[in-house]
C-alpha positions as CSV (number, residue, x, y, z in Angstrom):
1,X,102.4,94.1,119.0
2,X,99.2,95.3,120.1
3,X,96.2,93.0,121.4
4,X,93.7,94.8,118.8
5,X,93.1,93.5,115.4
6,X,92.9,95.8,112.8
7,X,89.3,95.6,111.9
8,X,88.0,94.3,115.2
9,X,85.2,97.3,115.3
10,X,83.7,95.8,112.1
11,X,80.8,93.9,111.7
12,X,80.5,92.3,108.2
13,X,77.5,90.4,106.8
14,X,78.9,87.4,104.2
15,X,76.1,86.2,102.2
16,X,78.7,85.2,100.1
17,X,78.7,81.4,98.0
18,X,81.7,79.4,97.1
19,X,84.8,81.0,96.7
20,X,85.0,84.8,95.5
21,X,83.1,86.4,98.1
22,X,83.7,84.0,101.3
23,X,87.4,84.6,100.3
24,X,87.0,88.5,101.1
25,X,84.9,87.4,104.0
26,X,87.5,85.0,105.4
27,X,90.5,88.0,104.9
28,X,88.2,90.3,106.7
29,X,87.5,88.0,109.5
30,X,91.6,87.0,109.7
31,X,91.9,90.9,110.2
32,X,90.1,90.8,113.1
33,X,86.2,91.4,111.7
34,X,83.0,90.0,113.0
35,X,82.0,87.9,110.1
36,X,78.2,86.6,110.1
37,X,78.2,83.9,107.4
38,X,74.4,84.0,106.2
39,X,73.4,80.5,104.7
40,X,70.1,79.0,103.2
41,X,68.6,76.8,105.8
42,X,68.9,72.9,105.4
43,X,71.4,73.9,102.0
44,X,73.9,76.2,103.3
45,X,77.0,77.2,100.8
46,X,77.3,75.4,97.7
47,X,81.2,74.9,98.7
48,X,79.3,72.4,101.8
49,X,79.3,69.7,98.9
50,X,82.7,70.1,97.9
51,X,85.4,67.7,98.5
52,X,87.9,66.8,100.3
53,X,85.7,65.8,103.2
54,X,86.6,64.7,106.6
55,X,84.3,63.4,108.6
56,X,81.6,64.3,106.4
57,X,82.4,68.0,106.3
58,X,84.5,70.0,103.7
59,X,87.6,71.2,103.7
60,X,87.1,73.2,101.0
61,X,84.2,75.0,102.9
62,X,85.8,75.5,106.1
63,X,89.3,77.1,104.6
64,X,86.9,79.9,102.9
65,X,84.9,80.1,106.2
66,X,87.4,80.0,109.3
67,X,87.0,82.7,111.6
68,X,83.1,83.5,110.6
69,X,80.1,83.1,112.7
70,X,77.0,81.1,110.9
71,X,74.2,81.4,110.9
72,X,70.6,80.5,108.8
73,X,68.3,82.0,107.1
74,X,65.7,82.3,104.2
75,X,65.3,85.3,102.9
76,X,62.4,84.3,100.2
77,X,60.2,84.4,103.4
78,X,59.5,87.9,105.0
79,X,60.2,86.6,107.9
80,X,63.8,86.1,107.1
81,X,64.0,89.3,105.2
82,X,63.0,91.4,108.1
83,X,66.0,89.6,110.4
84,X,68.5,90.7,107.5
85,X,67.3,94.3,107.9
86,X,68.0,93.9,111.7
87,X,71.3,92.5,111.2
88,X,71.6,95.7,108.5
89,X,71.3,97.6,111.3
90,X,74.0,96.6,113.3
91,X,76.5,95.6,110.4
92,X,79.4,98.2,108.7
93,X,80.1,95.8,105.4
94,X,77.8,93.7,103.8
95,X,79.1,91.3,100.7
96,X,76.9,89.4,98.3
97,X,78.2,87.3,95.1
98,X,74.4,86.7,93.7
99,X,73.7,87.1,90.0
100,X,73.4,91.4,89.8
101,X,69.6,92.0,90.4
102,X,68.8,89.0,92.9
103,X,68.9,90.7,96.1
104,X,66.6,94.1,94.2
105,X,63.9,91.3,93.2
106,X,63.9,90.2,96.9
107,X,63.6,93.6,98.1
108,X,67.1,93.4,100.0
109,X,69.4,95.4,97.1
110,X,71.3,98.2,98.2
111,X,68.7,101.1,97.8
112,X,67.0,99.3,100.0
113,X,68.8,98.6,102.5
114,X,70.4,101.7,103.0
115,X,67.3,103.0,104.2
116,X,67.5,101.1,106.8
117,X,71.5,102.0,107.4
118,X,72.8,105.0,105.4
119,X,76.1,104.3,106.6
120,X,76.3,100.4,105.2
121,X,79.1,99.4,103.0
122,X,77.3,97.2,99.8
123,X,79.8,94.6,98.2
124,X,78.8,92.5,95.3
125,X,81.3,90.6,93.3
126,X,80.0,88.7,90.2
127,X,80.9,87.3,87.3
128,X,80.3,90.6,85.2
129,X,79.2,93.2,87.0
130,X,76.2,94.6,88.3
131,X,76.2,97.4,85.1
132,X,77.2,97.0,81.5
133,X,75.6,94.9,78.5
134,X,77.2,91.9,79.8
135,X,75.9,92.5,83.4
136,X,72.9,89.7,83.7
137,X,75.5,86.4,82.4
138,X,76.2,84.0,85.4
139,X,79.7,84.3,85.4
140,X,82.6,81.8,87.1
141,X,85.9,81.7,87.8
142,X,86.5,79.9,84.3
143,X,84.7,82.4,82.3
144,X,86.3,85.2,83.7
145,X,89.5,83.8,83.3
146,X,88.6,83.2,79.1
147,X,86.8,86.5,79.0
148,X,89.4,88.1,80.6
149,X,92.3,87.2,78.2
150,X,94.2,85.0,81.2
151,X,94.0,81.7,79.4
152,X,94.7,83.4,76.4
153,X,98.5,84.1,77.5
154,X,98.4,80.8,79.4
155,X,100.0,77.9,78.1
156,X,103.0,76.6,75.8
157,X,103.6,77.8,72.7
158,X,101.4,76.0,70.0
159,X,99.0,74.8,72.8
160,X,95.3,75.7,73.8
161,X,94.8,78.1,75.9
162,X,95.1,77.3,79.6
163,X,92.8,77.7,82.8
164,X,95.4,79.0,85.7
165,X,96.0,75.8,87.9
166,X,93.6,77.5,90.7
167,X,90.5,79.8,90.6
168,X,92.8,83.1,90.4
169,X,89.3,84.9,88.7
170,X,87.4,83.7,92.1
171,X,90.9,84.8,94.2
172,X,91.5,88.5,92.3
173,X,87.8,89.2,92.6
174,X,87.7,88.0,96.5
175,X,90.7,90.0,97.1
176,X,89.8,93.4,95.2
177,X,86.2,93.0,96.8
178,X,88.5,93.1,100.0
179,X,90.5,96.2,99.4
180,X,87.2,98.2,97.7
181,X,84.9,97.7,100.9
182,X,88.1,98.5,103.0
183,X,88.3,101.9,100.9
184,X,84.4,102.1,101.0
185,X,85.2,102.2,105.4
186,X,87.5,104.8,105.0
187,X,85.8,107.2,102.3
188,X,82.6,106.7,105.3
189,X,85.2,108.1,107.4
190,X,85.6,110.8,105.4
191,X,82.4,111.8,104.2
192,X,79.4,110.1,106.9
193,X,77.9,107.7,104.1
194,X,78.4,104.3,103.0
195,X,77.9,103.1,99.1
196,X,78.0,100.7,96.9
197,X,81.0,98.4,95.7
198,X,80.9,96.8,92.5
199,X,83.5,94.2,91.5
200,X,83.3,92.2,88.4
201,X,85.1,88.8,88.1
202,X,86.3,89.8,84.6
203,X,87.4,93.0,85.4
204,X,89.8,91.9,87.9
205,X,91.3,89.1,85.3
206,X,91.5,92.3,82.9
207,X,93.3,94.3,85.5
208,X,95.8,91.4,86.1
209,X,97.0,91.2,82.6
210,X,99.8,93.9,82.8
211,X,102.1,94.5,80.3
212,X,100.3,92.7,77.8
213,X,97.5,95.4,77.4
214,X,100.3,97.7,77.0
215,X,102.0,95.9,74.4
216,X,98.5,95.1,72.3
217,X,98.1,98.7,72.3
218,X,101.1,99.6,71.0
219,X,102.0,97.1,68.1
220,X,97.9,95.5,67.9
221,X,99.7,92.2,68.1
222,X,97.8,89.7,70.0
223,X,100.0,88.4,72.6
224,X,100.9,84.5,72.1
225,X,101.2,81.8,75.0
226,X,105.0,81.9,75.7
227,X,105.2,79.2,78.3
228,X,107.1,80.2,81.5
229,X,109.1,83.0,79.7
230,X,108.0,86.4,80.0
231,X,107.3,89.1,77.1
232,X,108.6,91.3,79.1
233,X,112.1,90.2,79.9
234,X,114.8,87.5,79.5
235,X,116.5,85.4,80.5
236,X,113.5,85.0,82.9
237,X,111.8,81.2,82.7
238,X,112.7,77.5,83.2
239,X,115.5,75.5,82.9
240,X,116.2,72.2,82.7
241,X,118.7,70.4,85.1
242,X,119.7,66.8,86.1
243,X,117.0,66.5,87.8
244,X,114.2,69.0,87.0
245,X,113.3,72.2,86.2
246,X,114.6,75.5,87.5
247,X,113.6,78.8,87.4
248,X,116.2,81.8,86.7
249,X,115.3,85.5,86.5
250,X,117.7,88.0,85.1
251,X,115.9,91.3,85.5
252,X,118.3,93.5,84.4
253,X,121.3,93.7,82.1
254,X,123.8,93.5,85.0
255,X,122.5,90.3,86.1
256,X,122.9,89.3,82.9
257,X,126.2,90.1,82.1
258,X,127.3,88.4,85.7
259,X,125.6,84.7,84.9
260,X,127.5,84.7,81.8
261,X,130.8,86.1,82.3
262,X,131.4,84.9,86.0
263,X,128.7,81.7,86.2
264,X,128.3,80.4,82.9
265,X,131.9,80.9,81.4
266,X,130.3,82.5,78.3
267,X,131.5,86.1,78.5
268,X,131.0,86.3,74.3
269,X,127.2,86.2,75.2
270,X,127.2,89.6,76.5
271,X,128.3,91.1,73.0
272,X,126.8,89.0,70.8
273,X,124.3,90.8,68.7
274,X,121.3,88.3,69.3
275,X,121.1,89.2,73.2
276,X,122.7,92.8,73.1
277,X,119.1,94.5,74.5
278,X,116.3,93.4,76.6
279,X,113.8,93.5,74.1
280,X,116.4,91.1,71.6
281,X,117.2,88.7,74.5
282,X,113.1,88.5,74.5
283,X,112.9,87.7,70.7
284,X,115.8,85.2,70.7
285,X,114.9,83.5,74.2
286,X,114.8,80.1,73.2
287,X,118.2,80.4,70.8
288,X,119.6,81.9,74.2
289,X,117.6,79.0,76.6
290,X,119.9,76.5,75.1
291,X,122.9,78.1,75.9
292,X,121.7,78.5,79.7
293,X,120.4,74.8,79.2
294,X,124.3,73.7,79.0
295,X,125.0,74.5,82.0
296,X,121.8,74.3,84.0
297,X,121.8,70.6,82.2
298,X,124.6,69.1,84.1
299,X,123.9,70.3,87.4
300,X,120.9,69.1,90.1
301,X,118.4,72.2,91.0
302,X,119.4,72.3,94.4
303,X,123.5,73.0,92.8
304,X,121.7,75.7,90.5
305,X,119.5,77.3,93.0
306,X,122.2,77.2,95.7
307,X,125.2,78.5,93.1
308,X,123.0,81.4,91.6
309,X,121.7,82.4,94.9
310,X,125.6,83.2,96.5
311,X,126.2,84.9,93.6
312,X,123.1,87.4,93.9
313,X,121.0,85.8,90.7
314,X,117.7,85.4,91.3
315,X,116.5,81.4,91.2
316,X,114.4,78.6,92.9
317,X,113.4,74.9,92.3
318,X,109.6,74.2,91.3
319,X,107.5,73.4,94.3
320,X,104.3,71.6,94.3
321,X,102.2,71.0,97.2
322,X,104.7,68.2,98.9
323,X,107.6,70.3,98.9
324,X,105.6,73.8,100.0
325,X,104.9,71.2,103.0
326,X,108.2,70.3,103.8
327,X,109.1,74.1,103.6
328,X,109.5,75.8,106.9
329,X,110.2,79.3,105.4
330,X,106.4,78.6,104.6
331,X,105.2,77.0,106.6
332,X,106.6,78.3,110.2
333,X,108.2,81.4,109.7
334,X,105.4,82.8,107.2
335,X,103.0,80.8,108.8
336,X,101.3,80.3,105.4
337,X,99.9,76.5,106.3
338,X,98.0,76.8,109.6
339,X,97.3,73.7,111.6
340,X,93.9,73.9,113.6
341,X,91.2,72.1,114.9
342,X,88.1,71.7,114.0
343,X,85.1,70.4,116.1
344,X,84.1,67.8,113.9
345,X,87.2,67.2,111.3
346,X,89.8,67.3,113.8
347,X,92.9,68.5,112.5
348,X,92.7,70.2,109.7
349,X,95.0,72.4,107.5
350,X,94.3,76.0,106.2
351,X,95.9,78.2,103.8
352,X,97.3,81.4,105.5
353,X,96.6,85.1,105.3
354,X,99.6,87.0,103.7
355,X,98.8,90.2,105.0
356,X,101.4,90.5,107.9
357,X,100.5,93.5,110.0
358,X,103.3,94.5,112.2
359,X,101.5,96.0,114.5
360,X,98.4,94.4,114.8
361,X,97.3,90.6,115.3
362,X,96.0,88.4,112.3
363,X,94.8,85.7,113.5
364,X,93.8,83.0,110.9
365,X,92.6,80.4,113.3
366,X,91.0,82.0,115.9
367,X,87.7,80.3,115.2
368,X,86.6,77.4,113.2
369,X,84.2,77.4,109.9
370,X,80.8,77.2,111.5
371,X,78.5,74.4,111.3
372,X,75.2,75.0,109.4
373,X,73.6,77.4,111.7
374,X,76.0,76.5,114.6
375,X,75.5,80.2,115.4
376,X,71.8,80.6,115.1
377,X,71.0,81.4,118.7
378,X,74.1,83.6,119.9
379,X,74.0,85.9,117.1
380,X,70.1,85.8,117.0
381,X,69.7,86.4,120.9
382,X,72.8,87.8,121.9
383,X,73.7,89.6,119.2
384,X,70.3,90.8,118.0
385,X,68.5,90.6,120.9
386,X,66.1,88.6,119.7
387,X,63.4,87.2,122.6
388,X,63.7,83.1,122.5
389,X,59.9,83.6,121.9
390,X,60.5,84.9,118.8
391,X,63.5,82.7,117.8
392,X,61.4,80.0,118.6
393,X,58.7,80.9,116.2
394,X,61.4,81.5,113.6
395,X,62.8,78.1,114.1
396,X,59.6,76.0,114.1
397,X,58.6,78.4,110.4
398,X,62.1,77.4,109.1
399,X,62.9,80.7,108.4
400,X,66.5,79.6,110.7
């Protein structure tokens, strides 16, 4: 493997609150980038005030932060503004999750500060966009996940709708903020000129929905919570066992026909007009649940998920967050629960980066979240140049 990491000649600016956009900034910085986390002075990130603590820091903060340099400043004071436009300078990406129009008011927007470097990459993610009638809403990760028809499909039949068990709007938006500033590097490549990325919260829940956008179109049926079955294929949801709940996925009709003829015993499933198609297997699920129920019923997961598993059927128990723990495909070989330290939390835990480069490093805990304004002076003076005559003057004005 080679000692470079793939964006090591990047220099991104994360002015980024919360989750969506320090997300983004912590992929980029896993890759290899030099992240400058840009935080209001005595405040910092929001995420600072969420639990679980340790020590008097967050967790939360420093998962979404790891591998970023911090720094402070206010950037309602000129003072401040002018150090952004030096950093602007020097910087390839910058990301921003501000309400669309904040940074313009303050002078800092994106026609702005490409005057100062044509070649910058802009990234804003919010809630709706920084364009459309919709554009000017606050927007978080629940919103986009209602406006975006997520919890709409989410849930069991007969139930409200359902928020995903994690902030997948705040996730899909961090992670296509990611892949548009990356394309946003390569189009500069291409053409000299940087430009500006627009990602919308909403948007990305919209994008995630699938097949069901397909199937509204087609029939104008509004697609109904369905559980853990899938509208798109069956047998493909959970089972109950002896002692739990498993989940089986038959993709295809060969699958199929092997569960029942060589696993279940039940080769008169195959013909049986109910579950001769895809599409009818779909409509009759729960008729044809039961009959996978009998045997998944008198068996423990572990006999289901083992048995299915030899025989080539897809299957696995239900994890939560005690058993991903205990997993060492997870944990070790995909190295998808880093333990690190952290200056003043000690050891901590982080979630891993799931891009796997081959060829390059990713490195998720090469450095820890920063400290408000633990970076201040290097970046400042070392980075920037700065004199410590003027770094003093900014620190006694508060503008760091």
């Amino acid at each position: 493997m080679a000692e470079h990491a793939a964006l090591e000649n990047l220099v991104v600016l994360d002015l980024c609150r919360v989750i969506a956009g320090p997300f983004c900034g912590a992929m980029l910085a896993d890759l290899g980038a030099t992240v400058i986390k840009i935080e209001m002075p005595g405040k910092g990130d929001d995420a600072r005030s969420y639990a679980p603590y340790i020590n008097g820091e967050s967790l939360y903060y420093s998962n979404l932060n790891r591998n970023k340099y911090g720094i402070t400043l206010d950037m309602k004071q000129e003072a401040g503004k002018e150090v952004l436009r030096e950093l602007v300078k020097k910087a390839d990406i910058l990301i921003e999750n501000f309400r669309p129009g904040v940074m313009d008011r303050m002078g800092l927007g994106y026609e702005e500060l490409k005057k100062v470097n044509p070649k910058l990459i802009y990234g804003a993610v919010s809630g709706f966009g920084s364009y459309g009638r919709y554009h000017a809403r606050p927007g978080y990760d629940i919103i986009a996940q209602a406006m975006g028809g997520l919890m709409s499909i989410t849930g069991q039949a007969g139930n409200p709708p359902t928020r995903s068990g994690n902030a997948m709007g705040d996730i899909l938006g961090g992670l296509n903020l990611s892949i548009g500033v990356l394309a946003a590097v390569n189009a500069r490549n291409l053409t000299g000129e940087g430009q500006r990325v627009d990602i919308s919260l909403t948007d990305c829940v919209v994008a995630s929905l699938e097949q069901a956008v397909q199937r509204y179109s087609v029939s104008g049926k509004v697609p109904e919570r369905r559980g853990n079955s899938y509208e798109a294929i069956a047998p493909y949801d959970t089972y109950r066992a002896k002692d739990g709940y498993v989940v089986i996925g038959c993709g295809n009709q060969k699958l199929y026909e092997h569960f029942c003829r060589n696993i279940m015993g039940k080769p008169e499933l195959i013909d049986d007009e109910r579950f001769l198609t895809v599409p009818l297997r779909v409509e009759n699920n729960l008729i044809l649940k039961e009959y996978f129920e009998e045997w998944t019923g008198t068996r423990s997961v572990e006999d289901v998920t083992e048995t299915l598993l030899k025989e080539g059927i897809p299957a696995g128990p239900i994890y939560d967050l005690a058993d991903i723990f205990r997993d060492e495909h997870i944990t070790k070989d995909r190295e998808m629960l880093i333990h690190t330290t952290h200056p003043v939390m000690g050891e901590i835990v982080l979630n891993g980066n799931p891009v796997k480069l081959m060829g390059t490093k990713t490195n998720v805990d090469r450095k820890p979240s920063p400290t408000l304004g633990e970076d201040n002076h290097k970046i400042l003076t070392e980075f920037l140049g700065m004199s410590e005559e003027r770094y003093g003057e900014l620190a006694d004005r508060k503008v760091i």
